[in-house]
N, C-alpha and C positions, 0 to 999 in steps of 0.2 A: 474512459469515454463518458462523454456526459450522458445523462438518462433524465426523463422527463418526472412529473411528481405523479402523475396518472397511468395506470395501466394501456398498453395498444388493444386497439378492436381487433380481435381475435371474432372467430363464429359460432362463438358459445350464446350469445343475446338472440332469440328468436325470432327478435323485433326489426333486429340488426339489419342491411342490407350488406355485412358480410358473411349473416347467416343463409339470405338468401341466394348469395353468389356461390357458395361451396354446395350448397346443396339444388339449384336449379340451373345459373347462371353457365357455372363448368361444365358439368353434365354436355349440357349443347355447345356448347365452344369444341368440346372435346370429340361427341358425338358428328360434329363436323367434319373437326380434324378427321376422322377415320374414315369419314365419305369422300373426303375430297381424293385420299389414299386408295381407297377401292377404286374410286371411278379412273384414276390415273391409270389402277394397273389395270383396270378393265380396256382402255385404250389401248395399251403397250398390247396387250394379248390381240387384241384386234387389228393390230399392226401384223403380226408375226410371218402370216402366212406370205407377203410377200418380202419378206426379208432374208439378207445370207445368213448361212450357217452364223460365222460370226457376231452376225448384229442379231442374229435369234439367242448364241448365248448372253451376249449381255442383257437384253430387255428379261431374259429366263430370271436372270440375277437380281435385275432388278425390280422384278415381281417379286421374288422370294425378299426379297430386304423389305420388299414396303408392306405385306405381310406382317413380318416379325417387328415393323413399329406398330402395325394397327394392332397387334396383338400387346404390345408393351404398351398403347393410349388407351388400351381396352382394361388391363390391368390397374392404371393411376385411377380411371374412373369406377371403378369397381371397389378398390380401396376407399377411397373418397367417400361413398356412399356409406358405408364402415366406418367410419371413422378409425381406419387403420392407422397405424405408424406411416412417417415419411421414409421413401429411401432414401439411401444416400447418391449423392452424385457420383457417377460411374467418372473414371479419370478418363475423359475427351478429347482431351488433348487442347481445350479450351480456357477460356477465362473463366475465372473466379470457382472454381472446383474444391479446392479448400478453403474458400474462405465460406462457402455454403456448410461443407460438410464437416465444418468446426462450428459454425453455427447450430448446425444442426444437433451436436453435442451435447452443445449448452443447455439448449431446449428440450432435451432429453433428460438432463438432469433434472430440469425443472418439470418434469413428465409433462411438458407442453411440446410434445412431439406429431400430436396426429393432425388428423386432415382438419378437425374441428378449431383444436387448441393452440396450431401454431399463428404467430402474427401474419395478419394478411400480406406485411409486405416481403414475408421471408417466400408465400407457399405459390409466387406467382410459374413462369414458364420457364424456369431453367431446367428442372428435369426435363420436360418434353425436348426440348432441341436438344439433349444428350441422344437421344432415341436417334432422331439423324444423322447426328455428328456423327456415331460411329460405323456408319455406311459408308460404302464405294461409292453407291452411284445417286445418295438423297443428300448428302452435305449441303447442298445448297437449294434446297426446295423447299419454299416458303408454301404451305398446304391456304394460309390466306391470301396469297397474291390474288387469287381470281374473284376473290370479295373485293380487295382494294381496287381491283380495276375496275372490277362493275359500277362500285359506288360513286367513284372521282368520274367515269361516264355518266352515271347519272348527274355529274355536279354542272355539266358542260355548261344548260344557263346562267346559272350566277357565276362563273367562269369568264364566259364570253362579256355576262355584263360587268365584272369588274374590269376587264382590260380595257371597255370603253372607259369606264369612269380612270383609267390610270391614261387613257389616250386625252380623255378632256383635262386632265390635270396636268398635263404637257402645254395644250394650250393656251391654258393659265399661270405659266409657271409664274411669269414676270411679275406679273399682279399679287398671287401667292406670296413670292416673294418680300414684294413690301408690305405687307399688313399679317401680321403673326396670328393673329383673330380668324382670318382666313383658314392657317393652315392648324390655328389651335382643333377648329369644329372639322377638318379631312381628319385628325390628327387621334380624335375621339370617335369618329367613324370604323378609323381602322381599328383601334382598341376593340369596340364591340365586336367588330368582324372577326377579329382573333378569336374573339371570347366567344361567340355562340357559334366559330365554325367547330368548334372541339364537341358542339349537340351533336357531333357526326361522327363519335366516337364507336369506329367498326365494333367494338363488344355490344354496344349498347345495340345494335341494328337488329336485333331477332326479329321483332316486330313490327317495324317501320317500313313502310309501304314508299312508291317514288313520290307520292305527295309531300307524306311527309319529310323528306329528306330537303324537296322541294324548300318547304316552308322554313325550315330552319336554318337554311341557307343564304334568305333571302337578304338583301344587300340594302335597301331602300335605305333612306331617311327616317321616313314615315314606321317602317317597321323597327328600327334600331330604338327611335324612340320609346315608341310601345315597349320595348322590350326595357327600357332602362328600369321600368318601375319592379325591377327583379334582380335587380342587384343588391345585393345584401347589405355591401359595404363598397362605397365605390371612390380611390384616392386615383382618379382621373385629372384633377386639378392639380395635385400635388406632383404626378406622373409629368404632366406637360410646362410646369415649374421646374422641377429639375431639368427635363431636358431643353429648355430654355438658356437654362444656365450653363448649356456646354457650349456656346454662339462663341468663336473664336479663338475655339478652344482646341490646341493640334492633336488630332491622331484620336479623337472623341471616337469611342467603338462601343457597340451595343453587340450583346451577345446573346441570342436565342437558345436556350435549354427545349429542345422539340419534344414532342407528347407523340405523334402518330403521321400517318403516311395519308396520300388520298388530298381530298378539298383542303381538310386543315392546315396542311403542309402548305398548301399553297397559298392559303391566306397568309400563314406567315413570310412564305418569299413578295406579297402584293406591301403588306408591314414594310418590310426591310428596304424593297424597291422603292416605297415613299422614303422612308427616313435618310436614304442615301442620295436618292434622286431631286426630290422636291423639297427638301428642309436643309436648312444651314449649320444643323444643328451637329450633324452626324456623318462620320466621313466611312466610316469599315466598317462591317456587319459580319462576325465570325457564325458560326451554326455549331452547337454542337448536340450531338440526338445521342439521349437517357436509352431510350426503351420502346423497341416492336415486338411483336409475335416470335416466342422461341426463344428469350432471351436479349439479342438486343442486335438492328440491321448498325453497320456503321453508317457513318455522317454519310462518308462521301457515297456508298452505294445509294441511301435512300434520298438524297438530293439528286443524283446523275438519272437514278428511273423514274424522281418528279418530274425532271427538267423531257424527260424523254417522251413521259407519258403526255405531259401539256404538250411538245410538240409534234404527237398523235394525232391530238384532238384538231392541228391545222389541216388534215386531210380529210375534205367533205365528206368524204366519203367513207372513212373509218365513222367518221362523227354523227351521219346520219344513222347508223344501224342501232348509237343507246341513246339519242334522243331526237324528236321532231326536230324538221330543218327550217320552221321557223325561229328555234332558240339560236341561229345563228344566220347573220348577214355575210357580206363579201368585205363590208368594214369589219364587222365584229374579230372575222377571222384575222385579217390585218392587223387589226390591234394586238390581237393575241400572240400574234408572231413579233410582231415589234419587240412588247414586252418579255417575250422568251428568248429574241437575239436581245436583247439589254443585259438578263439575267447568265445567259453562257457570256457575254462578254466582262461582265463583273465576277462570275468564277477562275474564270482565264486570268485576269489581272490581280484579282487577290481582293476587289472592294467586299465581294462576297466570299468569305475564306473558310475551310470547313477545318472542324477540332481532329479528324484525322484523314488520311489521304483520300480522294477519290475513289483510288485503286485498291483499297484495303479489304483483303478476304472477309467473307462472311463470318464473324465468331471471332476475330484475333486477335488478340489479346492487345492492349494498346493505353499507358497511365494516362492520357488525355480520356479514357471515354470507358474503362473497365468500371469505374464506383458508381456511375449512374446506372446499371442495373445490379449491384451488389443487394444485399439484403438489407444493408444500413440506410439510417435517416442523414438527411443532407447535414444534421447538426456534426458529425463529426467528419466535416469534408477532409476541414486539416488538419489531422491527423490520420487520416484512411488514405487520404489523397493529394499531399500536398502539395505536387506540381501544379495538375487543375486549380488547385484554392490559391496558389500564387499568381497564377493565368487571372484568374476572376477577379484577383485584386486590383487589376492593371483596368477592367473595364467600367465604362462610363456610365453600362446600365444592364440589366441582367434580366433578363425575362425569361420565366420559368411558364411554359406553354401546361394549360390542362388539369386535368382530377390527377393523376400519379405523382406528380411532379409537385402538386400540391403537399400530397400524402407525403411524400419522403419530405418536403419541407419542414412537415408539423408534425412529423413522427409517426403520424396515422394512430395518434392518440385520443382519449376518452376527454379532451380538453370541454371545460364548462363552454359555451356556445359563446361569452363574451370576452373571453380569454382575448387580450393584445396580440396583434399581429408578432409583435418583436419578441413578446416572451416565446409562443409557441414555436418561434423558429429556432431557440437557442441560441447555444454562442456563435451560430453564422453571420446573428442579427447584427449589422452596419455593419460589417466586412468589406460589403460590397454593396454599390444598390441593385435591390432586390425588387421584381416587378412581377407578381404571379396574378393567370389571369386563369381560374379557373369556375369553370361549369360546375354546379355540387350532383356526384355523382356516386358519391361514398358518404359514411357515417358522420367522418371527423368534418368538424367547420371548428371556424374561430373568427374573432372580429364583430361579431351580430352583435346587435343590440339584443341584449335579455328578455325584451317585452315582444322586438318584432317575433321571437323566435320561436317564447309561449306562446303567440297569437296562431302561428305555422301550424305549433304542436299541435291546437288544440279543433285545429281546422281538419285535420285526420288527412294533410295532404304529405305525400313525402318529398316532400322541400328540401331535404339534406340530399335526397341520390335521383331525384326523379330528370333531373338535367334543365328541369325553367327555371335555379335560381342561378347566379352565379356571384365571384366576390371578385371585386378589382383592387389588389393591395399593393401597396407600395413601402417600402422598408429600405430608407435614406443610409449612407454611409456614415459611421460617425468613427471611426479610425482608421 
């Protein structure tokens, strides 16, 4: 398999922010994890007294099980801080279990086994969702779902205000239509709304108040502007050139590689809703989702609880309890229904088609969607994965959502700061075209000019993970 000429960021650099992630970042990620488990069982216990014998054993059971994961997330984070050995993957009955705990071998020979010294992108969440998997009654408890709901409540205004702006592009289609200048500047709109709804990236929220969620959200014109002048690198031109050039073209499909759950999700389904809806360009929009919390949710679960959760948000009355009832009208709401029967009627017929089924259990093992949370970089798709990499061949355009999806791009290597897009991708480069739109939120970049980068360095700002730069790349097909 091919290998890069530079070392991966591993958390041995002090300076690193994936030194700061293993040693601050997890910590509370984890410490969470084990709250959100107490407060659960403290609930069930609070139940008990009016419950039958029987449903008193099972809640009994199912204290006792989530116990013995807090006690097994209390265990990772204790080692962590240690700089202990990794374990191995316990056999789950799940995906990719030897292919971690072969890896994990490797890494061992090369005494780059522990919490410090393995690569960032081997040491993320598959152990923890082993800790559930092997439960009766937790296999399917997401301990961040009650973040993701809060946060996507708190997204409700720029929500409501993008489904007017998708209700006023309804009635402009005509117009849209003939003048391409038109839908070139929606077209760059939505680019950036992709791009900085991923500032909403649930790890990143320890600190972020509802203002700020607010603000990075924000939809405007006026603010997307402002914000361009922090793009590092940005082939939006070349983006809206290529898919120019699909105009006529049958069965032109664009494929979404998803980053996370929440507002971002959703800006992607407002994307695809355009490209299908109002552009001539683009007839099917497949979805397929890398990587959640625990390992990895599938396509179609995490799509059916977006589509479920925005049709939440139509009930004033759910709506008013996470934000004022000024962020929504009696249109606003209208719109948003419209747009959400548009969206189940495009999953129904297949314009919106997901990489594996709907109905697909939590964890299941499935060659459309197992390598996207694997420990490897996207560089050896085909040969890891080569059904998916014949899939991607067939698509018109590939959009890679987010910081992770970048990282497995580029290997989450030590590349010099001006390093080519195309070299750092490896031999993925023109396979397919490749469109990643990510926030810098980790160590690794590529693409920057050398001078803006010194100037960053030397400004003492963290411009590589602090989430105000981002890069908009594009990576043409050339076989």
């Amino acid at each position: 398999m091919w290998e890069a000429p530079y070392p991966p960021w591993d958390f041995t650099d002090k300076q690193s922010f994936a030194f700061e992630t293993v040693l601050k970042r997890w910590p509370v990620i984890l410490t969470g994890i084990i709250d959100n488990i107490y407060c659960r069982n403290h609930d069930l216990g609070v139940s008990l007294p009016s419950k039958t014998e029987a449903e008193k054993a099972v809640i009994e059971e199912t204290i006792e099980e989530g116990k013995r994961i807090i006690s097994k997330v209390g265990e990772v984070k204790y080692d962590m801080a240690r700089d202990r050995v990794l374990k191995p993957i316990p056999d789950d009955g799940e995906a990719l279990v030897d292919v971690y705990n072969k890896e994990l071998d490797l890494l061992a020979e090369k005494k780059k086994n522990t919490w410090l010294t393995v690569p960032w992108l081997y040491s993320d969440y598959r152990l923890i969702r082993s800790f559930f998997v092997q439960t009766k009654y937790w296999k399917d408890y997401d301990p961040f779902l009650s973040q993701k709901e809060a946060t996507f409540q708190k997204s409700s205004k720029a929500i409501y205000q993008l489904a007017t702006t998708m209700h006023e592009l309804e009635q402009d289609k005509e117009t849209l239509a003939s003048d391409p200048e038109n839908l070139k500047v929606i077209f760059k709109e939505m680019i950036q709304m992709c791009l900085w709804g991923n500032a909403t990236d649930l790890s990143m929220l320890t600190h972020m108040s509802h203002d700020d969620i607010q603000r990075l959200q924000s939809v405007g014109k006026d603010a997307q502007a402002a914000r361009a002048e922090f793009i590092l690198h940005d082939d939006q031109e070349k983006v809206w050139h290529h898919l120019t050039s699909l105009a006529g073209k049958k069965d032109s499909r664009v494929d979404f590689v998803l980053d996370n759950a929440g507002f971002e999700l959703f800006t992607d389904f407002v994307f695809a809703d355009f490209l299908v809806t109002y552009t001539p360009y683009v007839s099917k929009v497949p979805e397929a989702h890398p990587m959640v919390r625990l390992g990895r949710d599938t396509a179609g679960l995490q799509v059916h609880h977006e589509v479920a959760a925005v049709s939440h948000l139509l009930s004033s009355g759910e709506h008013t309890r996470s934000a004022p009832a000024s962020q929504s009208t009696d249109e606003s709401r209208t719109h948003l229904y419209e747009m959400v029967k548009r969206w189940e009627a495009y999953i129904e017929s297949g314009v919106f088609a997901l990489s594996v089924p709907i109905d697909s259990p939590l964890g299941a093992a499935d060659k459309m969607a197992d390598f996207w949370t694997s420990p490897y970089p996207y560089w050896n798709m085909e040969a890891l994965a080569p059904e998916l990499h014949s899939a991607l061949r067939d698509s018109s355009l590939v959009i890679f959502k987010g910081d992770l999806n970048f990282r497995k791009l580029t290997g989450d290597v030590q590349w010099p700061v001006s390093t080519p897009f195309e070299e750092a991708i490896g031999p993925i480069a023109g396979t397919f075209p490749i469109l990643s739109l990510r926030t810098n939120k980790a160590d690794v970049i590529v693409a920057v000019n050398s001078k803006v980068a010194e100037k960053l360095d030397k400004s003492g700002e963290k411009w590589r993970y602090n989430g105000k730069y981002a890069v908009v790349l594009f990576q043409p097909r050339s076989t």
